[in-house]
N, C-alpha and C positions, 0 to 999 in steps of 0.2 A: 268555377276555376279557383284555382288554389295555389299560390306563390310563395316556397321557401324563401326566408329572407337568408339563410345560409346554410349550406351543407358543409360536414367535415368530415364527418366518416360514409361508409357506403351505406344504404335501408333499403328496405322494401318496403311496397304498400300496395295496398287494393282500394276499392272503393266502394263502398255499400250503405242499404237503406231499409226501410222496415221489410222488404220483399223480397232482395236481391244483395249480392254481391259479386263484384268483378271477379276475375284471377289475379292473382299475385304477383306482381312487377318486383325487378330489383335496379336501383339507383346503384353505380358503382361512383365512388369518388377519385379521380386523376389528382396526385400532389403534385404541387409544384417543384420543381426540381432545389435542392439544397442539399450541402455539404454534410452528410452522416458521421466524417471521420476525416480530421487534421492530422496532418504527420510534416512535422519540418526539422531537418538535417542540419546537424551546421560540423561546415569543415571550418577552422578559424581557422586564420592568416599564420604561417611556420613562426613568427617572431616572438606569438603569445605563449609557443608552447604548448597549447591547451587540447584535449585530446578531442574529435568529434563525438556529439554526443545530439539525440534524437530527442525531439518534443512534441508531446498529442494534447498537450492542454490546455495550448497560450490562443487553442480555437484562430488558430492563422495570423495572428499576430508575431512578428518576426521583432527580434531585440539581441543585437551581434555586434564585435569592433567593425569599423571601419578594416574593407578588403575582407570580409569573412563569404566563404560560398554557398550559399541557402539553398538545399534540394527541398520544393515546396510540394507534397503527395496528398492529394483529396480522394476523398471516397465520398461517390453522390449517394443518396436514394432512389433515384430511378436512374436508366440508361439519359444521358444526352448526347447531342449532337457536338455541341463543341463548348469550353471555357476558355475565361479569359479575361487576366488583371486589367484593370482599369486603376493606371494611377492618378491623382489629382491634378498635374500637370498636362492631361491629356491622353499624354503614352499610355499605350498596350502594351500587352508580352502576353501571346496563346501558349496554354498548356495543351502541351502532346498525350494523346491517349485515347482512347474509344471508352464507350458502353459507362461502368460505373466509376472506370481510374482514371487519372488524371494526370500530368504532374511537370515539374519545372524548375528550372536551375536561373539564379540570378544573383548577382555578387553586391555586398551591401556598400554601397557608396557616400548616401548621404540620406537624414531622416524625410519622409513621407507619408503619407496617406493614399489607400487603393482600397478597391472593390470590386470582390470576384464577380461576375456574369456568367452564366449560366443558361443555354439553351437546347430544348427537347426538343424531342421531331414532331412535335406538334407547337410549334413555335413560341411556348411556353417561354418565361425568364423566369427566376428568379429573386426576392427580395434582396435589394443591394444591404450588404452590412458592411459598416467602414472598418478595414482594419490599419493597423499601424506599421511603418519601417523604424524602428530607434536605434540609433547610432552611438552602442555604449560608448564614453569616453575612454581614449588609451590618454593615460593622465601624461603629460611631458616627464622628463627626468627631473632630478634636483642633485644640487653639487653644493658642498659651501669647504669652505676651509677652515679647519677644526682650531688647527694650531699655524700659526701663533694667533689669528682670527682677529686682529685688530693692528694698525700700522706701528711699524718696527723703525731703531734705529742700528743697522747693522757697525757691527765692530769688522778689525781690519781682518779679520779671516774670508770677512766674504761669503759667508757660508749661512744660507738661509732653511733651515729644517722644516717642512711642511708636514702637515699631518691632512689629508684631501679624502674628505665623506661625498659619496656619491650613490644614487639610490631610483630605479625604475620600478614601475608594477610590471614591466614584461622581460628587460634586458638593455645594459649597455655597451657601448662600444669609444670609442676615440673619448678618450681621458686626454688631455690635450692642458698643458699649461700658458696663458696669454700675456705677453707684456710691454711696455712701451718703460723706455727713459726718457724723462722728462717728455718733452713734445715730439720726441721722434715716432719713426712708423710702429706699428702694432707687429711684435716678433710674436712668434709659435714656439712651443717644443715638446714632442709628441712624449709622452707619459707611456701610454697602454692603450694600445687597438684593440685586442682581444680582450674582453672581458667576462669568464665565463658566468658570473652570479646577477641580480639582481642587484644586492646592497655590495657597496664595494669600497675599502679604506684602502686608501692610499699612501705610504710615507714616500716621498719625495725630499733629495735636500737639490736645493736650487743655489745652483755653483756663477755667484759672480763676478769671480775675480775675474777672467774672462774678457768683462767688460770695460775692465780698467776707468772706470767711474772715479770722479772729479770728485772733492769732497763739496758736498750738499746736494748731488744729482738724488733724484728722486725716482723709482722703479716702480711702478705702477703696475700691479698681479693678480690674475683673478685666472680663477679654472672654469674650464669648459668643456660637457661633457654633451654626446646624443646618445639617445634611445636607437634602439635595434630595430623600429617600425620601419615598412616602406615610405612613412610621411618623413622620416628623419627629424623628429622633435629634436631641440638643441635647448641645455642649457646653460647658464655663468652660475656665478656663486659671486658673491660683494667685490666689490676691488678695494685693495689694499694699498698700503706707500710705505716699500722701504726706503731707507734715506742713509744717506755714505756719510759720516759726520767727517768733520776734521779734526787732526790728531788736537786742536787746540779746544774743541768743542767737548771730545771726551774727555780731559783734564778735568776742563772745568765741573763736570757733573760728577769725576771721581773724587775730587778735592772736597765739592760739598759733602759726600758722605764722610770721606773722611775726616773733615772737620764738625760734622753732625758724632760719628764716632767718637772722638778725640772730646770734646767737649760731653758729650753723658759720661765718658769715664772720667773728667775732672770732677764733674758733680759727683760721683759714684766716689770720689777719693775725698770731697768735701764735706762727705755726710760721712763717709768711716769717721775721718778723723773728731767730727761734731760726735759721730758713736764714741766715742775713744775717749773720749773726756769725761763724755757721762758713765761711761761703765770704770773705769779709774776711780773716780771721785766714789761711786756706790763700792768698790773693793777696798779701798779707803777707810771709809766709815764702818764697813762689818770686821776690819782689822779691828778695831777699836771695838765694836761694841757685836760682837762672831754669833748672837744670835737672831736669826733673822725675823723679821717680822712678817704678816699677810701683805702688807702694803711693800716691803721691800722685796718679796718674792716677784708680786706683781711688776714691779720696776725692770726687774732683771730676766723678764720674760718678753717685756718689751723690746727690751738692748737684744734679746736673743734672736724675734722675729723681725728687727730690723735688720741685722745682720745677716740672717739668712735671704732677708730681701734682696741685698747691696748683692749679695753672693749670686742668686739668681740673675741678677740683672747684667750683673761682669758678664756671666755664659751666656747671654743674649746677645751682649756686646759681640764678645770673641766669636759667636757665629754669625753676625751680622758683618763683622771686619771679615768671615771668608768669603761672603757674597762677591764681599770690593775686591778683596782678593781674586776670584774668578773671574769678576770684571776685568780686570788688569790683566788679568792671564788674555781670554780673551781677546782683546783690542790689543796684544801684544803692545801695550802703551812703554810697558818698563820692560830692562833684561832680564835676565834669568836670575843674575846677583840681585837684584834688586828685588824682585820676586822672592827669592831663598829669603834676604833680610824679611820682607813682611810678613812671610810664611812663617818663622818663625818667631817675630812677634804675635801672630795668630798663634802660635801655640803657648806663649808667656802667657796671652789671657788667660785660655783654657786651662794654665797652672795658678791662675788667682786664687780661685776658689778649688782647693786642692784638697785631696782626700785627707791631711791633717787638720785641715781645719775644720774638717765635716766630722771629723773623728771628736775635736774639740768643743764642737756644738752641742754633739751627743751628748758627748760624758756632761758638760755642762746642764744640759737635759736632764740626763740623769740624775745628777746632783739636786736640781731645783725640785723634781718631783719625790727623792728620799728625804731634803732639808735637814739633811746632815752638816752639822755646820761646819765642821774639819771638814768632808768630803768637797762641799762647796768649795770653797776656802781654796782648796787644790786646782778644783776643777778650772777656778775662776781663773788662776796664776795661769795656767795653760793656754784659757781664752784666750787670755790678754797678748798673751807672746803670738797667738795667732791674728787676732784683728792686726798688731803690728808686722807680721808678715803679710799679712792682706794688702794693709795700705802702701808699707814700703815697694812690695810687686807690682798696683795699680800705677807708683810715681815711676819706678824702671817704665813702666812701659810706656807711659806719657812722655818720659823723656827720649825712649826710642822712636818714639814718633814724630816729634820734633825733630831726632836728630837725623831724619831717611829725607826731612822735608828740601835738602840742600840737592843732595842726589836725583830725588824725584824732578828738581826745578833744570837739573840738570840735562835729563833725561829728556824733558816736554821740549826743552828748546831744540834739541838736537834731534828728536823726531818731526816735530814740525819743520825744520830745515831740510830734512831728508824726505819728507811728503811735500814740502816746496820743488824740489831737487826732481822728484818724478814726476811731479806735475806738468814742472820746464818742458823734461825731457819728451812727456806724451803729446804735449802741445806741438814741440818742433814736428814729429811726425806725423800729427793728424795738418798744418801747414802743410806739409809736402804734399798732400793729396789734395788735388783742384777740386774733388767732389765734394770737399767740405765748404760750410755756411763759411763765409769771412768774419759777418756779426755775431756769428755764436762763438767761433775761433777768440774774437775780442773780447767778448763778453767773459771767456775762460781765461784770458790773462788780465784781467782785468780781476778777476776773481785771485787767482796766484799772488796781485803785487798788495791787495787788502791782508793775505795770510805772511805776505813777508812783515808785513808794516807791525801782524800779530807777535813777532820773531822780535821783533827789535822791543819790544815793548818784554817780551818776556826775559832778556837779556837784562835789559836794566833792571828787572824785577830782583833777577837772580842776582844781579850786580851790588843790590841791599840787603843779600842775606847772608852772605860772604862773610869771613872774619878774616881780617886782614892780618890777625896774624898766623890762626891755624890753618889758614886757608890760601896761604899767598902764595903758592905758587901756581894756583887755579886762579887768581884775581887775577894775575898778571898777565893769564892766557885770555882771559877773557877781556881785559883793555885790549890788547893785541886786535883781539876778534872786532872788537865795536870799533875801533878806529878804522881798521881794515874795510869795513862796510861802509865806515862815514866818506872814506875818501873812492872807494869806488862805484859807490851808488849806482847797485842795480837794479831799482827801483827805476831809475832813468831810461834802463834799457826797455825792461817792462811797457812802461806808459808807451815809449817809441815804438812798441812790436804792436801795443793795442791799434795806435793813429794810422799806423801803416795797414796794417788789417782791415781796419774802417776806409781806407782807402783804396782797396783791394789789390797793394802792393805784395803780395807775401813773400818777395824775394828780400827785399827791405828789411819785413816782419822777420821771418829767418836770421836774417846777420843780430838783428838785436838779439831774439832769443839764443842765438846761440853764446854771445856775449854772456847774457843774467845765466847762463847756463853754468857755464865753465866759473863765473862768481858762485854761485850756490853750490858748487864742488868743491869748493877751497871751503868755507864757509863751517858744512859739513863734516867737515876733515875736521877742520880745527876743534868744533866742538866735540867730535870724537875724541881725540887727544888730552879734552880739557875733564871727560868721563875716566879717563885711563889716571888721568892724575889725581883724581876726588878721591876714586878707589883705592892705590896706589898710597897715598898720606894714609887716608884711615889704617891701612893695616899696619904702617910701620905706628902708628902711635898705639896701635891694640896688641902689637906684640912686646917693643916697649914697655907698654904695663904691665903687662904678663910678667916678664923676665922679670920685673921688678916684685913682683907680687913674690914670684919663686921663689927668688932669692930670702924676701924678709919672711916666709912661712916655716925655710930652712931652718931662718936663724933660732925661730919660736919654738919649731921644732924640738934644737938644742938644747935651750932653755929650757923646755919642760921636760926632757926626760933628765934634766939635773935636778929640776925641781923636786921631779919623781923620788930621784934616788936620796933628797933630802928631806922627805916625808917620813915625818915617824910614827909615833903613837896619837902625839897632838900635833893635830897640822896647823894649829896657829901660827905657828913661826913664819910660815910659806904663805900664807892667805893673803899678804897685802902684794906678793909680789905674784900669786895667782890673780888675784884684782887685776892689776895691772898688766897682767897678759891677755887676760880677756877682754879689758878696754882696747888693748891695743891692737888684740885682734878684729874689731867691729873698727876700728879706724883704717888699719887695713883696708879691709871689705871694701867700705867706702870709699875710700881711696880708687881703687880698683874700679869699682866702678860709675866710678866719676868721670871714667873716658867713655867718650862718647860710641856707641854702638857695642859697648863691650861685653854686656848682655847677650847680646845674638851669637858671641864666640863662645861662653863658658858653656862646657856641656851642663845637661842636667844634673848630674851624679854628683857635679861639684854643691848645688844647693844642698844633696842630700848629706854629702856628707858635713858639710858648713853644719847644715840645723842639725847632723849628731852630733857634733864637734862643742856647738853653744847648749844643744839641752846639755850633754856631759857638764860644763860646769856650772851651768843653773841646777843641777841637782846637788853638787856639788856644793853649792854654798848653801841648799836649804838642808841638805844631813849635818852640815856643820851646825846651823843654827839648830837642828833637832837631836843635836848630840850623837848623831847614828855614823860612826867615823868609820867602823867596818866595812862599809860600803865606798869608803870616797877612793881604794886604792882599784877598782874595777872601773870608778869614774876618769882614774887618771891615765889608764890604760886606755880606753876610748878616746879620750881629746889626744892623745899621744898618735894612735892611729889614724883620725879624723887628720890632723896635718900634717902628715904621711901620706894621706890619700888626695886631699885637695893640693897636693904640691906634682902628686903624680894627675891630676886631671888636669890641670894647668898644662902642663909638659904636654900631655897630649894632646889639646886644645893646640898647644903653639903649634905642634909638628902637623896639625890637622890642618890649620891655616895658613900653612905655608905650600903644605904639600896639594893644597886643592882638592883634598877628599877624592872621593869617587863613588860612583855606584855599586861596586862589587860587595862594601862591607851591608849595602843595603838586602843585597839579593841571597848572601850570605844568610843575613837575620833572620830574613823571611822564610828561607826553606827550613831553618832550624825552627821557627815557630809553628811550620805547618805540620813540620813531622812530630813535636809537640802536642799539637792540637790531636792528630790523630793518634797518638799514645794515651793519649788523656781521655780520648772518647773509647777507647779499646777499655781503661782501665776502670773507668766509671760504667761500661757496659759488666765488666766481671763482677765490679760493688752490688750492682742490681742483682746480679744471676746469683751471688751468693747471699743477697738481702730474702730473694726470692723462696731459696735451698734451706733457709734459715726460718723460715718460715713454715717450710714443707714439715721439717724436722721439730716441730713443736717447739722452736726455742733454741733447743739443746745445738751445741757447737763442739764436735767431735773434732779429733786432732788432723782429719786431714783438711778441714775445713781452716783451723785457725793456721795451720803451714801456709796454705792460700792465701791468706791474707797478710800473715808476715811478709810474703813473698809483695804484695800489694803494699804494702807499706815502705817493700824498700823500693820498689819501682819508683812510688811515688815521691819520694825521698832524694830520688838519684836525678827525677825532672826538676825538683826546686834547688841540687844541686849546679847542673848543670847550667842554670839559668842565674845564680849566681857567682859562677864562673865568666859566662858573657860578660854581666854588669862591670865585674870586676875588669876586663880586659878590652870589650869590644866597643869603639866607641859609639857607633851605630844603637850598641844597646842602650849605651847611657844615654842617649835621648829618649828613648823611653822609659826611665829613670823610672819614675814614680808606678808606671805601671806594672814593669816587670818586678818592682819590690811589694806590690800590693798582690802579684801571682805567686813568687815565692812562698811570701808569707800565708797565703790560702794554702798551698801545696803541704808547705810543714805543719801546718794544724790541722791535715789531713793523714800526713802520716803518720803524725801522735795519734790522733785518736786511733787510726787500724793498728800500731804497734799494741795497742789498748784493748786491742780484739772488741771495739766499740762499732756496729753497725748501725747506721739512723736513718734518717730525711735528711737529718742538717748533713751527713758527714755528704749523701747524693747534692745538696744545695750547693755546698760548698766545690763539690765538682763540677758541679755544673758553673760556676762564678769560674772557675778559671778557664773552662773552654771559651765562655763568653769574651775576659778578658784577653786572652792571648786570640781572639778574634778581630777585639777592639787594637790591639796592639799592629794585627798584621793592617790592618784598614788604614792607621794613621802612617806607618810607613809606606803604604803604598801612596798614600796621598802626598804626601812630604818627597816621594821617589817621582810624581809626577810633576811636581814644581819644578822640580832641578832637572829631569833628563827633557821639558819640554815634547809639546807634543806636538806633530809633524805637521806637514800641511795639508793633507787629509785632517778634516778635523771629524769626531764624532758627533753623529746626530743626535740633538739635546731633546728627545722629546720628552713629554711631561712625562712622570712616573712618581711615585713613592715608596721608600723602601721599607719595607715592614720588617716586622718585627724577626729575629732568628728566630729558625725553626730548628732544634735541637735534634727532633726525632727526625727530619729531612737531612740534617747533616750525616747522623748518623745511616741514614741509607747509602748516600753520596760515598760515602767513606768505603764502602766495597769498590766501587768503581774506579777509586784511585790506585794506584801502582804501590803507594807507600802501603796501603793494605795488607800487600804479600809479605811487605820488609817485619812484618809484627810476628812473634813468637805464635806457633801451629795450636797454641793449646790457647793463645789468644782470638786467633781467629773462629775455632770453633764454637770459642763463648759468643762472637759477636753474632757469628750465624744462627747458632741457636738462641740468642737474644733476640734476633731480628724475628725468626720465625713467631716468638712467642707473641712479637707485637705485634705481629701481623694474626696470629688468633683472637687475641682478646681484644682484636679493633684498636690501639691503642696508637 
């Protein structure tokens, strides 16, 4: 006998011996039944998106989201009888089929372990092999909130700008914003139900005026978004606190900047003048001894980098005062007048450090690096007269700031009386509703008579900053005021509406509040009245001045075209009594503006023409001392002009302050500079096309070519024309003073050079410097146009951004699409289209 200890395939055999052998048998081998061929289907859940798709190689291991529908298809090796899942829990599930297919549908729920069975008709099974269920994860949503992303304290617009990041791996739906005040219920407000994408940005501005919020209430916000699954994943994003301050609480943090402001530009005026001494004392000494040494160079290179320091630092300042300034705008803390005034001490900064003094630094630069010791010499005289306009602008404007602080104190009181006043009022009406708390009700006038108590305290403040005598007939209102309160104290009322509340009287509570009510309307009033009067003085004393300035400018006037006309050959005769017109003009000046706020009325044009009026006879006494007398009758002719002109800026300054301006001469400026702007870009598009043409042509410049450009020259000539025309008349423009006379003068150095039939880079530079400029020009009036027409109560959404830099070749596309395009001459249009094309070839 003979015992295989295992068959796997089928044999044959026989049996034999040294005599014999059997016949020849065959063993056939029966396999056991097992799976030849896995096939598993997956339809995924509609929410993923995901298309179906077929797998034969995970050998029956399934891996799917949650809700997906597995069609499960086997192919045996032999025929069996029946199959059939065995999950680890117990359960079954037979697959339907006969002979060697199989197969089965089951929906993925949650992960497991199973093993197929397998049985032949010869009641064979199968080796169990375990296979797997895996349950990919459908990840939750995420939400968070971008902007502002950190707790806020909103100003009185009410108006809260959101910026809401939200993001699934399959899809979202209900965008949804959540919030409570203080401890009240949790409110909703539905965002976006539809959300076609995955990743999804949201701007939202979250409007709560609305809620007429108490000052200190606190809003508690957070976003909340779900996923598109049938599980409905949910999620929040951080919660946030905005906070309603009180008109007396945003004071206080605008006052520290502005006295954080105010105090670096006294230091910034302390260190000029500490410069001013040392750079005098060093011009001084090289009077005496004109050639300079290594060590003296080096000294006066110090003086130069400090000063450009002090310079930078003012521009830091004056954009750091527009911050406060939009603060203010904002929290609608001050009026529109009082707004304009600071607005325009923000712009007196911006004129510290002013393109003459930067011109003076240069040439000083200059100087120090040729060590020319005349050149020096010059340079330095110039310095000097500018570090003293520097400092003397710094002290204007310290003194303007000082002198807005009376107004300002004025303003806080009478807006905190007027956010008293609606506080009253919101409180009597949340009383008349029985659904309201009684101790929250108390706890809010209990709050109201802490902000009156703020009131009385900032009265007497303002009551010590008063000058009794330029200022009495506003002292006088305001005794009125404070005795009016002493004697009807309703504070009394207040505390009585709180006990009544607490008591849960609120018919009681009512008669008091209405009592502090109708107090805090008078109250109001008055201090209204006591703003009407602050306002009211200051301009009869700024016109006052005025008048009187006119008048002795007239007289100066006089005097020196008599002077003029007794000018002879040797102007000594006249020199002690030209001395003395030019002291007496700087006492003037000062004079002038030694009234308080008086700065903020002179237009610009009047500085410009003052500093041509005083350089005229500082040259003026240095040809006399260098013998060069030919020249001083062109000097006398300027200062003659210069107070001519400063008596007509005066006169217009007064009619402008009486007459309350307006907006038209703003809107006016602006379309003349836009049409401007696009002249300029037509005309610097022709410079190119014939710098181009100019080049094609080996050089050479034929006569139709330089007619072109003549023609270009007077164009250019008739724009710096034209915009010395405005200066001279518009007064609008003469606030732009400096800038439109820094466009000018590019425009005419541009149309010398093309009368020159000169083509370059610089002559393209310089056209390009004035588009820039008269860009910068329209930017600052629009921003000066938005202080004063106020903006509505729609406010705009502040979200973050930064402005980059002009894009010249974008402007110039732009510039087709405008209307003013067509207004341009047919032979300028075609240059710009065929310029545009060219830029668009060479990628440019």
């Amino acid at each position: 006998r003979y015992r295989f200890a295992s068959l796997e395939d089928d044999i044959e055999y026989y049996v034999a011996n040294e005599v014999a052998k059997s016949d020849t048998f065959r063993v056939k081998c029966l396999d056991e039944p097992y799976v030849r061929r896995w096939e598993v289907r997956y339809q995924y859940p509609p929410h993923t998106g995901l298309p179906a798709r077929t797998d034969t190689l995970s050998l029956g291991n399934i891996e799917a989201y949650r809700h997906t529908m597995v069609n499960l298809n086997i192919h045996t090796n032999i025929p069996v009888k029946n199959a059939q899942m065995r999950f680890a829990d117990g359960k079954t599930l037979d697959l339907q089929g006969d002979g060697n297919s199989f197969s089965l549908q089951l929906r993925v729920d949650q992960p497991t372990t199973w093993h197929l069975e397998l049985n032949d008709a010869l009641g064979r099974r199968n080796r169990p092999e375990e296979k797997s269920i895996q349950v990919l994860a459908d990840l939750p949503p995420e939400v968070k909130i971008l902007f502002p992303g950190e707790d806020t304290t909103l100003d009185q617009r009410m108006k809260l700008p959101l910026i809401i990041s939200a993001n699934d791996d399959f899809g979202l739906k209900d965008l949804s914003l959540r919030y409570h005040i203080n401890d009240s219920p949790v409110q909703e407000v539905k965002i976006r139900s539809i959300i076609p994408s995955k990743v999804h940005n949201q701007d939202y501005l979250f409007d709560l005026k609305p809620f007429d919020l108490f000052p200190g209430d606190r809003v508690t916000y957070w976003a909340q978004v779900w996923d598109n699954s049938p599980d409905r994943q949910k999620a929040e994003s951080a919660r946030y606190v905005a906070r309603f301050p009180s008109i007396a609480e945003i004071y206080e943090e605008i006052q520290r900047q502005e006295s954080l402001k105010t105090s670096e530009l006294q230091q910034s005026l302390e260190q000029t003048r500490d410069l001013q001494k040392e750079f005098e004392q060093k011009r001084r000494e090289l009077l005496k001894e004109p050639d300079p040494s290594w060590q003296d160079k080096k000294q006066l290179e110090d003086i130069l980098q400090q000063q450009e320091e002090l310079a930078e630092n003012v521009d830091n300042i004056a954009q750091d005062f527009q911050d406060l300034i939009d603060r203010l705008h904002n929290n609608e803390a001050l009026s529109a007048e009082t707004l304009q005034k600071m607005q325009k001490i923000q712009e007196l900064m911006e004129e510290i450090s002013n393109d003459e003094l930067r011109a003076a630094m240069d040439k000083f630069q200059d100087a120090l690096e040729n060590m020319n010791p005349q050149d020096l010499l010059k340079a330095m005289e110039e310095f000097k007269f500018s570090m003293e306009d520097f400092a003397q602008r710094i002290d204007q404007t310290l003194q303007l700031l000082e002198s807005i602080k009376k107004e300002q104190a004025v303003e806080k009181a009478l807006q905190i009386s007027q956010e008293i006043e609606k506080s009253q009022a919101a409180l009597q009406d949340k009383t008349a509703d029985s659904k309201q708390n009684p101790q929250s009700l108390a706890a809010d006038q209990d709050n109201i008579r802490e902000r009156y108590d703020e009131l009385k305290k900032e009265l007497e403040n303002l009551s010590k900053m008063l000058d009794p005598q330029r200022d009495k007939e506003v002292m006088q209102q305001l005794q009125d005021l404070m005795q009016d309160m002493k004697q009807s104290r309703p504070e009394d009322d207040m505390s009585s509406s709180a006990q009544s509340m607490r008591q849960n009287k609120p018919q009681s509570s009512m008669q008091s509040q209405s009592a502090a009510l109708e107090k805090m309307r008078r109250f109001t009033m008055k201090l209204g009245e006591m703003k009407q009067s602050m306002g009211g003085g200051s301009q009869r004393e700024i016109s006052q001045a005025m008048q009187t300035a006119i008048r002795e400018l007239l007289i100066f006037s006089k005097n020196h075209e008599s002077l003029h006309g007794r000018m002879g050959d040797d102007p000594f005769p006249i020199m002690q009594e030209l001395i003395a017109q030019y002291d007496g003009l700087q006492i003037l000046v000062n004079k002038l503006f030694a009234t308080p706020q008086m700065t903020l009325f002179v237009p610009p044009k009047f500085y410009m023409d003052l500093s041509d009026t005083n350089r005229a006879y500082r040259d003026i006494f240095i040809n006399v001392s260098e013998m060069q007398y030919y020249r001083l009758p062109e000097h006398m002719k300027t200062i003659q002009k210069g107070l001519n002109l400063m008596v007509y800026d005066l006169m217009q300054a007064l009619n402008d302050s009486s007459s309350g301006g307006g907006g038209g001469g703003m809107e006016s400026l602006m379309q003349m500079l836009q049409q401007m702007g696009q002249e300029q870009m037509a005309m610097q598009m022709l410079t190119q096309q014939l710098m181009m043409q100019l080049q094609q042509q080996g050089g050479r410049m034929d006569a139709a070519m330089q007619q072109q450009i003549q023609k270009l020259a007077a164009d250019q000539q008739r724009l710096a024309d034209n915009l010395k025309r405005a200066l001279q008349n518009d007064p609008e423009a003469q606030k732009q003073g400096n800038a439109i006379k820094q466009i000018i003068e590019e425009a005419e150095a541009v149309a010398r050079q093309l009368r020159s039939n000169q083509l370059s880079q610089d002559l393209l530079r310089r056209q390009e410097n004035i588009i820039s400029r008269l860009l910068d020009a329209q930017r600052s009036i629009n921003k000066r146009d938005t202080t004063q027409k106020r903006k509505g109560e729609t406010a705009q959404q502040q979200f973050p951004g930064q402005a980059g830099e002009i894009d010249l070749q974008e402007l110039r596309r732009a510039a087709l699409l405008d209307d003013s395009y067509k207004s341009l001459p047919p032979a300028y249009q075609q240059l710009i289209i065929k310029y545009l094309r060219y830029l668009s070839d060479t990628g440019l």
